[in-house]
Each structure stands twice: as structure tokens, then as C-alpha cells.
N, C-alpha and C positions, 0 to 999 in steps of 0.2 A: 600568538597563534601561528601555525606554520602553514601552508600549504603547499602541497605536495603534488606533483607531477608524475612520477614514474615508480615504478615495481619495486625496484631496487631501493629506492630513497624510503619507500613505504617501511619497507621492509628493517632497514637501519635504521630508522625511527621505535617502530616494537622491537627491535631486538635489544635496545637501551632503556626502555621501559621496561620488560620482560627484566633484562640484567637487576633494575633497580626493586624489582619485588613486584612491579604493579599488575593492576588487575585495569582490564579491555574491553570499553564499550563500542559499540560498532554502530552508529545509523544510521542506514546506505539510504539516499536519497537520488533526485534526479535532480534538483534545487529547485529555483525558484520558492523561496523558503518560507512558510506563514505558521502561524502559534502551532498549527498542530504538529508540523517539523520540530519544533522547539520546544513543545513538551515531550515528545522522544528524547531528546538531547537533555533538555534538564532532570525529568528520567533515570538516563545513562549517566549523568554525572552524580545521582545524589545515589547510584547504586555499585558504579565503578571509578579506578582511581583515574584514569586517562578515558576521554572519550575522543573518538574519531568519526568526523561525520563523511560519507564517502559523496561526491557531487558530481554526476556522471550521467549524460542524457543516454540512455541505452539503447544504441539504432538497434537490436538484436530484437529488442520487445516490441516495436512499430513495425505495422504491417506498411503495403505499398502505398494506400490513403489515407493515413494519418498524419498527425500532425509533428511528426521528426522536427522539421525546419523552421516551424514555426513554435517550439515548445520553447515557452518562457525561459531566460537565461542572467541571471546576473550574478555575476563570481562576488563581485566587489560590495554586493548590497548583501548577499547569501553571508560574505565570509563576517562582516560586524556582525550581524543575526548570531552566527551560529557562535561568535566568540563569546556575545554575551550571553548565552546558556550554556556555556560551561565549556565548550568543545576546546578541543586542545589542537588540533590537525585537520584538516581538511586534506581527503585524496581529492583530486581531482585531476585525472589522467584524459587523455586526448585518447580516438577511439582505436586509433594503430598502437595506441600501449596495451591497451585490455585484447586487440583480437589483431596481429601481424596476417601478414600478406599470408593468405591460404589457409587460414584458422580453420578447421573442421572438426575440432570437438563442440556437443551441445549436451544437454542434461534434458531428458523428459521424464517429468513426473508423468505417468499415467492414471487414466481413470479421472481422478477429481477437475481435471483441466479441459474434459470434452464438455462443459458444461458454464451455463455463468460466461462471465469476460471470455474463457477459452472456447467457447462454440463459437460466440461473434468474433473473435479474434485470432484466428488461426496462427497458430506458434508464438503467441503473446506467450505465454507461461514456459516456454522453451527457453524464451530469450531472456524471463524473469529467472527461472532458476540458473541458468548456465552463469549470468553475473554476477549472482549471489553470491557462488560457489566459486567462482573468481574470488571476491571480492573478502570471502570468509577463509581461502586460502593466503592471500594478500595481509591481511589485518591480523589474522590470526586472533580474533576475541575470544572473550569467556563469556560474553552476552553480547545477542544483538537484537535490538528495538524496531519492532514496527506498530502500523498501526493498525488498530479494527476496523475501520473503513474498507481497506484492503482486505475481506478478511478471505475470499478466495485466495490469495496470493499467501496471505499468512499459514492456510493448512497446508498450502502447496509447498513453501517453506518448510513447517514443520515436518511434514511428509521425508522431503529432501535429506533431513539434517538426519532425521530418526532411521529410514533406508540407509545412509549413506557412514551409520556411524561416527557422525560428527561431535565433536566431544566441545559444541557451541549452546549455550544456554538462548532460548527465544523468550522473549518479553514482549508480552503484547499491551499496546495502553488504549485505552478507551478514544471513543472518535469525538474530536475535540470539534466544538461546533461555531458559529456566528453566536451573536447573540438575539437571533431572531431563529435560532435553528438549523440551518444552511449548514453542513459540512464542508467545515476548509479540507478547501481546493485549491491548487497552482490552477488548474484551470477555471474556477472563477472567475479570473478577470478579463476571461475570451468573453464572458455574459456582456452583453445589453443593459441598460437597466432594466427592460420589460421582463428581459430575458432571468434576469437575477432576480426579481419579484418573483417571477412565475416557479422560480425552482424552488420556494417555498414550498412546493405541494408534495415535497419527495418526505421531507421528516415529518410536515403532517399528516400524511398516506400511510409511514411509520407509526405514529405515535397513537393514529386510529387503533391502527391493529394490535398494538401494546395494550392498550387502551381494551377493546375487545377478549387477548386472549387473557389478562386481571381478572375480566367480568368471568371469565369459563369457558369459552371462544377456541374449544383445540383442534375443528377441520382445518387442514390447512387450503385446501378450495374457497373455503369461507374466508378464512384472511386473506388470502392473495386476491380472492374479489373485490374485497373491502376496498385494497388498496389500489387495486386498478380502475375500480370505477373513481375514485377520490380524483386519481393522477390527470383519469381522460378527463373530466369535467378543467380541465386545465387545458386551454386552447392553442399553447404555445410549446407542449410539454407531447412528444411522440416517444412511448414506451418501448423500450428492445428488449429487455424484459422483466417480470416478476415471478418471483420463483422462492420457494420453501424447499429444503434441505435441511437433512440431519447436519448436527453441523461436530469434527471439522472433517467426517469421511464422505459429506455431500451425497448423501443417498435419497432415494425416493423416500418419500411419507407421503402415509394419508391426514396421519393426526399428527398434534406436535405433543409428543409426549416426554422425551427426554431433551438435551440441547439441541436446541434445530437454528436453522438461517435463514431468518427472511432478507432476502436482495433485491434492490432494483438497479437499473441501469435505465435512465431515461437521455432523451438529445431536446436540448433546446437550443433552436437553429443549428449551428453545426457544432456543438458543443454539447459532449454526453460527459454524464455525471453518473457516478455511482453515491448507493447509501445503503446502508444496513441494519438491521439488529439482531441482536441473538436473542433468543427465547431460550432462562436457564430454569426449569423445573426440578 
């Protein structure tokens, strides 16, 4: 397996794949890599001939109090991981590759991003799509794999490619979990153990409400209740929000009658976690 440094190298990499016939899996990551990384990537390899997993902490997507400097890092532990799901290349460029002295192009999807992660996180979704769009000009796939966990980021995505005429196929895979429920997360391992107990309440406060709209449960007032009282009865667990949306054009509802999104965003200690589910009627 290769990995790769710069633009150019990327680039002569797919242009000898491309030569040879093959077809281009792309899985842009930040690293810090756990199963649910690595079923994107096994994914990508059992669907395309070369995969590329991209390993890039994106300062563009961190606001000024997050957690840039401290975001999980390891090239050497990510690059085994990712060789043995299939990946063939690993980019991973330094951040004067991706954005040179005076960079001043950005991408904003509008509309779906005042809302969810982009309302608590101002120009997060700027900074997600502009390196996508890097990153999809770089690679040049025929598919690229995220996952539903994300899934604000994923319509945002899709939004992007569909606007933008990109002639890139999007793969979405289901949110790959602990086995007690827990949505893998790189941030994870910021948790506590109290801390990591208690975030238990995020898929059970889900699977309430799953649970719920089976029975015939389609206010969505009603569900978002359900699960915000679950979450507060959880003492270590401060909600940023829960919120019901169409899903993937993110509009208001009162009922959930066609695809919609249930999302939360909780912080335990200083450690916020998202989780989700779609509701597909």
C-alpha cells in the first residue's frame, strides 16, 4: 500500500489506474480509524477495483473552540487498518498541500447547513464541502463512500455533487455500532468511562423512538419528546439538540410521513457525539 503526500503524486497514481481499465473508490476520512472507517473501505473494495482512502484533519471544518489540535492522529496505526480492508493508497497531504498561502476559494451548500451540526457550528459545512470537492477533484472516483452517522454531511454532499454536476456516484452505508449500541466514533476515546457508559442513552433514546413510530407514533413533537426526556434523565448527558427533518432536503415537519431524520447531538463533559436514524415509510 502506498501512501501519498501531494497533489501531483495523487494524481500520477489515478492516471495509471485510469490507464489500466480500473474503476475508483474514494473514502475521505479525518483518521483515527475504527470498524465503521473500515466498512466504508471494505464497501469500496468489494464494489470498486482500487480504493483510496484520503487521511486529512481538515482545519477548514473546525471552528476556533474545537478540538483541531487535539484530534486523534495516528498515520502508522490508520495505515495497517486501512491496508487490511482493502485500500490500495492512502492521500494524506499536509495542510499547505490542500490550501497554499492565500487560498480564498470555499464551497457553501446553502439552506440544509443553517440547521443540525451547521447552526452550532458555523462554516463547519463550508469547510466539509470545499475539501470534498478538493478531494473528488484530486482522486477523481466513480464512487465515494460515507457514512449515515453523518447524515447532515452526507445530504450536504449529495446536494454538492447533484448542484455541482459531478459525474461521482455517493454510497451511503449504514452506522456501524459498538456492540452494546454506541456509534463508532474517533471521538470515543475522548469518553470517561462514566462518560462512555452514559452515552448509552443516545441509541436507546433512538431505538425508543423507532420503537414508538413501528407502534404508529408519526408526531414528530411526540418523538423528539420521547427522546429528550430519555437523554435528560441521563445526568452526565447535556443535549445541543434533537430535531426531526425531512430527510435528505431537511425541512420542517409536523408528522413523519415520508423519509425524515431523527438527529441528536449530545456533549458529555467536553465531548459531543452525534447519532441518528432515518425513518423510511
Amino acid at each position: 500500500m502506498k501512501i501519498i503526500e501531494t497533489v501531483a503524486e495523487m494524481r500520477e497514481f489515478i492516471a495509471a489506474k485510469r490507464q489500466a481499465g480500473k474503476t475508483i473508490g474514494l473514502v475521505p476520512t479525518m483518521g483515527a480509524l475504527h470498524e465503521g472507517h473500515l466498512t466504508l473501505m471494505r464497501t469500496a473494495k468489494a464494489k470498486c477495483d482500487v480504493v483510496v482512502a484520503s487521511i486529512f484533519v481538515n482545519p477548514t471544518q473546525f471552528g476556533p473552540n474545537e478540538d483541531l489540535d487535539s484530534y486523534p492522529r495516528d498515520l502508522a496505526g490508520d495505515a495497517v487498518k486501512a491496508e487490511s480492508a482493502g485500500v490500495e493508497a492512502i492521500f494524506h497531504p499536509q495542510p499547505s498541500e490542500m490550501y497554499s498561502a492565500g487560498y480564498a476559494t470555499y464551497i457553501n451548500v446553502e439552506g440544509i447547513t443553517d440547521k443540525l451540526c451547521g447552526k452550532s457550528r458555523p462554516g463547519h459545512f463550508r469547510g466539509v464541502a470545499t475539501v470534498v470537492s478538493k478531494l473528488f477533484n484530486i482522486v477523481q472516483p466513480d464512487t465515494a463512500f460515507f457514512g449515515q452517522k453523518d447524515a447532515q454531511q452526507v445530504a450536504v454532499i449529495e446536494r454538492m455533487v447533484r448542484d455541482l454536476n459531478m459525474a461521482i456516484q455517493i454510497e451511503v452505508v449504514t452506522i456501524v455500532r459498538e456492540a452494546d449500541g454506541l456509534a463508532r466514533s474517533s471521538r470515543n476515546t475522548y469518553l470517561s468511562k462514566e462518560e462512555r457508559e452514559a452515552a448509552l442513552v443516545l441509541s436507546r433514546s433512538l431505538r425508543l423512538a423507532s420503537e414508538a413510530a413501528a407502534k404508529g407514533e408519526r408526531k414528530a413533537a411526540a418523538l423528539k419528546s420521547l427522546v429528550e426526556t430519555e437523554i435528560k434523565g441521563e445526568s452526565l448527558a447535556k443535549i445541543e439538540y434533537v430535531e426531526i427533518y425531512s430527510y435528505p432536503d431537511l425541512a420542517e415537519i409536523e408528522e413523519v410521513k415520508e423519509t425524515a431524520l431523527l438527529a441528536v447531538a449530545v456533549r458529555f463533559g467536553t465531548t459531543r457525539l452525534i447519532d441518528n436514524i432515518i425513518f423510511n415509510n
